[in-house]
C-alpha positions in Angstrom: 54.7 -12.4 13.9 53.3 -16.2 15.3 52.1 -14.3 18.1 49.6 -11.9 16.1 48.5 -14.8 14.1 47.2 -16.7 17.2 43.4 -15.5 17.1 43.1 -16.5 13.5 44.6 -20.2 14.7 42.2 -20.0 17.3 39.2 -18.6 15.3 39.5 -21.4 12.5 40.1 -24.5 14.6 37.1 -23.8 16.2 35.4 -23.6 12.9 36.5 -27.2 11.7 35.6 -28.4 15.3 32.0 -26.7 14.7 32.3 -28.5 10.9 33.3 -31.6 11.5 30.3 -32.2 14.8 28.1 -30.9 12.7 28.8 -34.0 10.4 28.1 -36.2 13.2 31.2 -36.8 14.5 31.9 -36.9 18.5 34.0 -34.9 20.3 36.4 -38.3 21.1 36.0 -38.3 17.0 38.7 -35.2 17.2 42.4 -35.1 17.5 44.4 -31.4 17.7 48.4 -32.0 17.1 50.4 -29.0 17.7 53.8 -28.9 17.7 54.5 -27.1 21.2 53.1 -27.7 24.8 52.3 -24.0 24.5 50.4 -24.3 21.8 48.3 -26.8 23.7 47.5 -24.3 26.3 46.2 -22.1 23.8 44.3 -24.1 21.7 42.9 -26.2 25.2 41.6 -23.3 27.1 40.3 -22.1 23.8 37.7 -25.0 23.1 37.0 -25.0 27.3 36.3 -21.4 26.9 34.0 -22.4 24.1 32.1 -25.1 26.1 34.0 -28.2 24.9 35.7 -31.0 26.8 39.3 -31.7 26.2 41.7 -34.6 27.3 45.3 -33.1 27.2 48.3 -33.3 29.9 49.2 -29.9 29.6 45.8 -28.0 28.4 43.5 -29.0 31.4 46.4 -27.5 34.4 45.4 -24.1 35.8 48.1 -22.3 36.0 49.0 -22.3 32.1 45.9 -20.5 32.0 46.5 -17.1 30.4 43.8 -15.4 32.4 45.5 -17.4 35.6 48.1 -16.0 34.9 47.5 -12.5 34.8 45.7 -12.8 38.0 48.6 -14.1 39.9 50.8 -11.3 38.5 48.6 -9.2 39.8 48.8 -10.6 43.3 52.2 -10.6 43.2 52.5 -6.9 42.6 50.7 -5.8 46.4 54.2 -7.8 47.1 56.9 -7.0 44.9 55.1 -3.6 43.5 57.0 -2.1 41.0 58.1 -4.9 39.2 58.4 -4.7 35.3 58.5 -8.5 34.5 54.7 -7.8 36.2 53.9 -5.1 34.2 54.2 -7.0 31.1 52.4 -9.8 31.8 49.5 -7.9 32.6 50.4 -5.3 29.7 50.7 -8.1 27.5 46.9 -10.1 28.2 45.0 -6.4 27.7 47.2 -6.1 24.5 46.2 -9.6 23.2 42.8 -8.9 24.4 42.2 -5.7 22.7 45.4 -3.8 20.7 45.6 -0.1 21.3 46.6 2.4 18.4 50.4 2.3 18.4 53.3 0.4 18.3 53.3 -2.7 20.6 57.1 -2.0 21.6 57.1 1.5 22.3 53.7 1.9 24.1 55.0 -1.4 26.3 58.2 0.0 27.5 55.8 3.3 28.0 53.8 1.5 30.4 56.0 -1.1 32.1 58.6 1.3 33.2 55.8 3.2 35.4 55.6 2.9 39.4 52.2 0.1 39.4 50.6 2.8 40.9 50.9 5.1 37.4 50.8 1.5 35.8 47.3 1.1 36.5 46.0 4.6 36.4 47.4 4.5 32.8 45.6 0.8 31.9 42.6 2.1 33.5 42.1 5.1 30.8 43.8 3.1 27.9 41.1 0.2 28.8 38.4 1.4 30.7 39.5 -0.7 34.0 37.0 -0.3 37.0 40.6 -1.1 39.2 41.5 1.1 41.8 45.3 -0.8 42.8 45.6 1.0 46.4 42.2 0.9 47.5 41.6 -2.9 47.0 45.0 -4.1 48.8 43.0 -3.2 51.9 40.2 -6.4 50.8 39.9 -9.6 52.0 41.4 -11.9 49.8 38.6 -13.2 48.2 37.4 -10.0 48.1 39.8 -8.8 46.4 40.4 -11.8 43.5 36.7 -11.3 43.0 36.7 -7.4 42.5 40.1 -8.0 39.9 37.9 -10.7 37.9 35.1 -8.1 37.8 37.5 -5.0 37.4 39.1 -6.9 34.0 36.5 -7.5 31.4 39.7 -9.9 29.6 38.6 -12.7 32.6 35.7 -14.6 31.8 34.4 -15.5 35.4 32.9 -19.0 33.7 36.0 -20.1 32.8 36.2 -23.6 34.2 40.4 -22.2 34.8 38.2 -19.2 37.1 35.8 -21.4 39.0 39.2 -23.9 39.6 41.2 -21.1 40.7 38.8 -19.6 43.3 37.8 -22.6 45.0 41.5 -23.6 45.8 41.8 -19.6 46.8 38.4 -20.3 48.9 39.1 -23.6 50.6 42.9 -22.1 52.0 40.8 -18.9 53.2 39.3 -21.1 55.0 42.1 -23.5 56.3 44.6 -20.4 56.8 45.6 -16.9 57.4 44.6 -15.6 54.0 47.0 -13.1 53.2 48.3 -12.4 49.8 51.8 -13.3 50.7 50.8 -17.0 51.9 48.3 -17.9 48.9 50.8 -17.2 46.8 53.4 -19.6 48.6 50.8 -22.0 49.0 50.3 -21.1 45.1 54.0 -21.9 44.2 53.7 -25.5 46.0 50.8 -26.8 44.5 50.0 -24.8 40.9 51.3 -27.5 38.9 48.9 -30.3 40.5 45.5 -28.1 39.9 43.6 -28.9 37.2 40.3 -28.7 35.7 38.1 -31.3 37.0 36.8 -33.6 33.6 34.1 -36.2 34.2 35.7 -39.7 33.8 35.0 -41.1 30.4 34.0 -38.0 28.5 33.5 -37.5 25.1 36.3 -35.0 24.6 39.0 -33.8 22.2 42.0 -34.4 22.4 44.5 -32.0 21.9 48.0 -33.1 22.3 51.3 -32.6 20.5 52.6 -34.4 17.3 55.3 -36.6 19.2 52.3 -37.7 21.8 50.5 -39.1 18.8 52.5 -41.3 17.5 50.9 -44.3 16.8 47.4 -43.1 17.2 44.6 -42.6 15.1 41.4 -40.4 14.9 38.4 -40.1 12.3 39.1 -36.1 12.2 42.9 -34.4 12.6 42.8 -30.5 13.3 46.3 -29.3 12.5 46.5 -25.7 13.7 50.6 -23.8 14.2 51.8 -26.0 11.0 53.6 -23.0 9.7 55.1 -22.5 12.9 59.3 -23.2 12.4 60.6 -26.8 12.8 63.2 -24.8 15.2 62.6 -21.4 16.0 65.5 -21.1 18.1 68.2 -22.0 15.8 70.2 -19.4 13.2 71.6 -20.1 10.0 75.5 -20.4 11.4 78.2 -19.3 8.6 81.2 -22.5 8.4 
């Protein structure tokens, strides 16, 4: 599927960033086209993750962080415990990060049908989780988004997405009752506006999607997704 191929994307666009800065080219020398805005989220937080800057509309915002993400869910389930939609997303980041032995259908629909209790027993022996659910819902909140990060070896706590996320979670502890209930409300108002800070005027690449670049032109074009289908969503219809 697309989905499995997504590490290999990953794996040899950085390898013709790494080629063509090696040549002497900047980073402002670079332009990524992808076809999707999802596709930009991947490809963005995979360069930030690797220590690159990037200019892109949709790449830099926090919450389309896959890591960001899986946090929230997790919030979400001291809330709405139980909840499969939940499961999966969190299911689905440890699967991407590491692939057990199995089938991915099965062994989901295994695990996401569980009370979250069993939920993260079960991810705790499938992926060696230091995450005890019940005992941590008595934490602080900062507390307790710190002991997830360190619980998860799939979060990268020097993520620029990381260190964004938990100063907004730090400066509304401070402003507010900090219970999980109203950072995520607070979450829901303002997750589209929070970014990752870039210094004005970096050298940076710009990742961005075919119909944003029209018209424009860089030194070095990275095309990663071109085999991707024109339009996934439609089916050959019989007249």
């Amino acid at each position: 599927t697309q989905d499995e191929k997504i590490p290999f994307y990953i794996q040899e666009t950085l390898n013709a960033v790494r080629k063509a800065l090696s040549l002497n080219y900047k980073q402002k020398d670079i332009a990524l086209l992808v076809r999707t805005r999802k596709q930009a989220v991947i490809i963005g937080e995979a360069l930030v993750a690797e220590g690159y800057n990037i200019l892109s509309s949709e790449s830099l915002i926090v919450s389309k962080s896959s890591q960001i993400q899986l946090l929230i869910a997790i919030l979400k389930l001291y809330i709405e415990p139980h909840n499969n939609s939940l499961h999966k997303i969190i299911f689905d980041h440890l699967w991407n990060w590491k692939k057990l032995k199995g089938d991915y259908h099965s062994l989901a629909n295994q695990y996401i049908h569980l009370t979250t209790s069993q939920f993260f027993e079960e991810l705790k022996k499938s992926y060696e989780l230091g995450f005890n659910f019940q005992k941590s819902r008595n934490l602080p909140l900062v507390q307790l988004v710190d002991s997830v990060i360190c619980a998860f070896p799939c979060i990268n706590s020097n993520s620029p997405f990381i260190e964004a996320f938990l100063e907004d979670l730090f400066i509304f502890s401070r402003q507010k009752e900090a219970t999980i209930g109203n950072y995520l409300i607070h979450w829901e108002i303002q997750k589209e506006k929070l970014r990752v800070a870039t210094p004005k005027r970096a050298d940076a690449i710009n990742v961005m999607t075919i119909h944003q670049a029209k018209g424009l032109e860089f030194p070095i074009v990275i095309l990663p997704f071109m085999d991707t289908p024109l339009s996934p969503n439609l089916r050959d219809k019989i007249w």
